[in-house]
C-alpha positions in Angstrom: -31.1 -79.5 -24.9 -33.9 -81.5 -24.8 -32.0 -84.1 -22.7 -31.1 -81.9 -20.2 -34.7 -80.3 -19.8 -35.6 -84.1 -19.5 -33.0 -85.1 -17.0 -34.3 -82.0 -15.1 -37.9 -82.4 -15.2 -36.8 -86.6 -13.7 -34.9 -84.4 -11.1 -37.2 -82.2 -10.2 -40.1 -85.0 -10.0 -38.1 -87.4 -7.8 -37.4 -84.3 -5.4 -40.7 -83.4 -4.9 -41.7 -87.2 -4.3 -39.1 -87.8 -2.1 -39.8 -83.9 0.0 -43.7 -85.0 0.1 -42.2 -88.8 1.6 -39.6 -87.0 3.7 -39.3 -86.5 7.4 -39.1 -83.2 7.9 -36.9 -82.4 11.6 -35.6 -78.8 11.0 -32.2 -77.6 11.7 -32.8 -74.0 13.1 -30.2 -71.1 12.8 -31.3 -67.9 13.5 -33.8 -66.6 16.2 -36.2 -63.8 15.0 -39.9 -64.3 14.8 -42.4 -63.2 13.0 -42.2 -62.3 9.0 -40.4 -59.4 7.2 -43.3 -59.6 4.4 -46.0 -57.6 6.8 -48.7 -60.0 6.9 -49.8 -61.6 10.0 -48.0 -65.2 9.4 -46.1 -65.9 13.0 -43.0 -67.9 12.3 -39.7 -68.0 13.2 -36.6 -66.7 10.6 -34.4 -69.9 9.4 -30.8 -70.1 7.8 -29.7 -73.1 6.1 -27.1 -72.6 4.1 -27.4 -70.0 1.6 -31.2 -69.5 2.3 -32.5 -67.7 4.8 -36.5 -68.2 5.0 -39.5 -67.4 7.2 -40.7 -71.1 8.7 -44.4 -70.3 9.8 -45.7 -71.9 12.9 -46.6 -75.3 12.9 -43.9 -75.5 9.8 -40.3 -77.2 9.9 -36.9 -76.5 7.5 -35.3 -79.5 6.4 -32.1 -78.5 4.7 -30.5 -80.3 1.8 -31.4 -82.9 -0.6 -32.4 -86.5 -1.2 -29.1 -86.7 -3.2 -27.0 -84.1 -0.9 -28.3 -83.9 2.4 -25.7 -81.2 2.9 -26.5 -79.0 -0.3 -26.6 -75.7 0.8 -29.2 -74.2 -1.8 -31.4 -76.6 -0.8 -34.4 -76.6 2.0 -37.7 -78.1 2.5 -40.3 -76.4 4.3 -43.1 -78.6 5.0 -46.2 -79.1 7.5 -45.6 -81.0 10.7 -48.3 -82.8 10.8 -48.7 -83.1 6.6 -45.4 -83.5 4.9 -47.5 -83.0 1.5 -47.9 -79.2 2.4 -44.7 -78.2 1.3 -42.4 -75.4 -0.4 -39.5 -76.6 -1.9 -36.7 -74.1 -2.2 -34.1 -74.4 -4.3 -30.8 -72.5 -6.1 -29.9 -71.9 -9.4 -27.0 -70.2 -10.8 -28.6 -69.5 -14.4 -32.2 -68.2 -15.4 -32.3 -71.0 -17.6 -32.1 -74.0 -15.0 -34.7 -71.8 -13.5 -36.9 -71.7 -16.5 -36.2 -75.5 -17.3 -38.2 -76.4 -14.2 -41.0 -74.5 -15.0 -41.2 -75.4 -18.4 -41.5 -79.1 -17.3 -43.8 -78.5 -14.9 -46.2 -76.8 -17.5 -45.7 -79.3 -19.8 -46.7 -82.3 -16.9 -49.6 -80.4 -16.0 -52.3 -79.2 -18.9 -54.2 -76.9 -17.3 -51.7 -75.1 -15.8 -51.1 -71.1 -16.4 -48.5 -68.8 -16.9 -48.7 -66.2 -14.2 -46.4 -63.5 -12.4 -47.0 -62.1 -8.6 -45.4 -59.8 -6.7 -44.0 -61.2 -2.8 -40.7 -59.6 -2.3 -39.9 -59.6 -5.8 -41.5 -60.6 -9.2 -42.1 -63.8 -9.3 -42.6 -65.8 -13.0 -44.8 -69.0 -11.6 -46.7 -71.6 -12.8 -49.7 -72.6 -10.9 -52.1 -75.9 -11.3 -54.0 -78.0 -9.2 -53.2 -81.5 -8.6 -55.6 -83.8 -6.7 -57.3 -81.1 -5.8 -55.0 -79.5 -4.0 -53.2 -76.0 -5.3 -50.1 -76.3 -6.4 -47.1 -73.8 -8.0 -43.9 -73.5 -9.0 -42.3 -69.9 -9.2 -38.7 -68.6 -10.0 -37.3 -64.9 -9.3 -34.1 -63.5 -10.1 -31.7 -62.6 -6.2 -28.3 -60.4 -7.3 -27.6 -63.0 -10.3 -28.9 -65.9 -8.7 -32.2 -67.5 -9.0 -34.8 -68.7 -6.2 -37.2 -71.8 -7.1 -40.1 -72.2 -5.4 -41.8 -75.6 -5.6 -45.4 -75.9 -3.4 -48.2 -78.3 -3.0 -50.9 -77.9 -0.7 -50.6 -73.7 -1.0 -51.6 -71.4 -4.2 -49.2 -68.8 -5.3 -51.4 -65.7 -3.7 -52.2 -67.0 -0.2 -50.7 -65.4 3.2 -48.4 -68.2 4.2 -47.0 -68.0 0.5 -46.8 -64.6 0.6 -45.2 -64.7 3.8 -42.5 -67.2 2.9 -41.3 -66.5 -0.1 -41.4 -62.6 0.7 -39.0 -63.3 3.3 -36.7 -65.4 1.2 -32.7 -64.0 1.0 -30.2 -66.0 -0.8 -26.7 -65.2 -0.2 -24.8 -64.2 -3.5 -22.7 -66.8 -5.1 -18.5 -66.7 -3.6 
C-alpha cells in the first residue's frame, strides 16, 4: 500500500509540473455560456471526454494527459496568459485513489488543512499555500465515481473556483 500511495503521489507531482509547463490550446465541444453555479463567472461550458466543465473567460481546456493525451477523464484548465493558474481535473473509479492524492498532498505540504466546502457537491479538500500562491486539492464523490480537483493560483472558496468546479458533470462509468 504504501508503494502504491508513493507511485501516486510521483504521478500526481509530475502531472502537475508538466500541466503548470504545458501549452494549454483547448479543444471546445459544446456551446453554452455562462456558469450553471449562479455566480457571475462568464465562461463558456466544455466537454472533453467524460467531463463536462465551465472554462471561465480568459481560461482554455486542454484534455488528456502528459502520458495519454487522449485520456478521457483527464483535462487541464489553465490561464492563457499564466499556465501556473490552473485546475487540474481528474477521474477516479474508487474513493481510495481519490483519497491517495490528497493524502500525499498533505503529507508534501505541512501546513496544509483538512477542510470540506460545498460547490455543487461536498467537497473533502486540502488547501495550502505554495510560493505564496493558494493552492488545493479537493475530491467529491459523482454517481460512484470520483472528481479530483487539483489548483494552484486559486483557493478552494473563491468565485472562479466556485464557478468551475460547481459546474463540473462526469459521465458515469460504461
Amino acid at each position: 500500500m504504501k508503494t502504491f500511495i508513493k507511485i501516486t503521489a510521483v504521478v500526481m507531482a509530475l502531472l502537475l509540473c508538466c500541466a503548470a509547463f504545458a501549452s494549454c490550446g483547448g479543444d471546445s465541444k459544446g456551446g453554452d455560456s455562462g456558469s450553471d453555479s449562479g455566480n457571475s463567472v462568464a465562461g463558456e461550458t466544455q466537454t472533453w471526454g467524460n467531463i463536462t466543465v465551465l472554462v471561465p473567460d480568459g481560461m482554455t481546456l486542454k484534455g488528456g494527459s502528459i502520458l495519454d493525451e487522449k485520456d478521457p477523464d483527464v483535462v487541464n484548465i489553465s490561464k492563457k496568459d499564466n499556465a501556473t493558474n490552473y485546475f487540474l481535473i481528474t477521474i477516479n473509479d474508487t474513493e481510495d485513489g481519490a483519497k491517495s492524492g490528497l493524502d500525499s498532498t498533505k503529507d508534501a505540504n505541512k501546513d496544509s488543512k483538512e477542510t470540506t466546502f460545498e460547490a455543487g457537491k461536498k467537497w473533502t479538500a486540502v488547501t495550502y499555500e505554495y510560493s505564496g500562491s493558494p493552492a488545493f486539492q479537493a475530491y467529491a464523490e459523482f454517481d460512484g465515481r470520483y472528481a479530483v480537483v487539483q489548483s494552484f493560483g486559486f483557493a478552494s472558496d473563491d468565485d472562479t473556483t466556485t464557478a468551475v468546479i460547481s459546474s463540473l458533470k462526469v459521465k458515469a462509468a460504461e
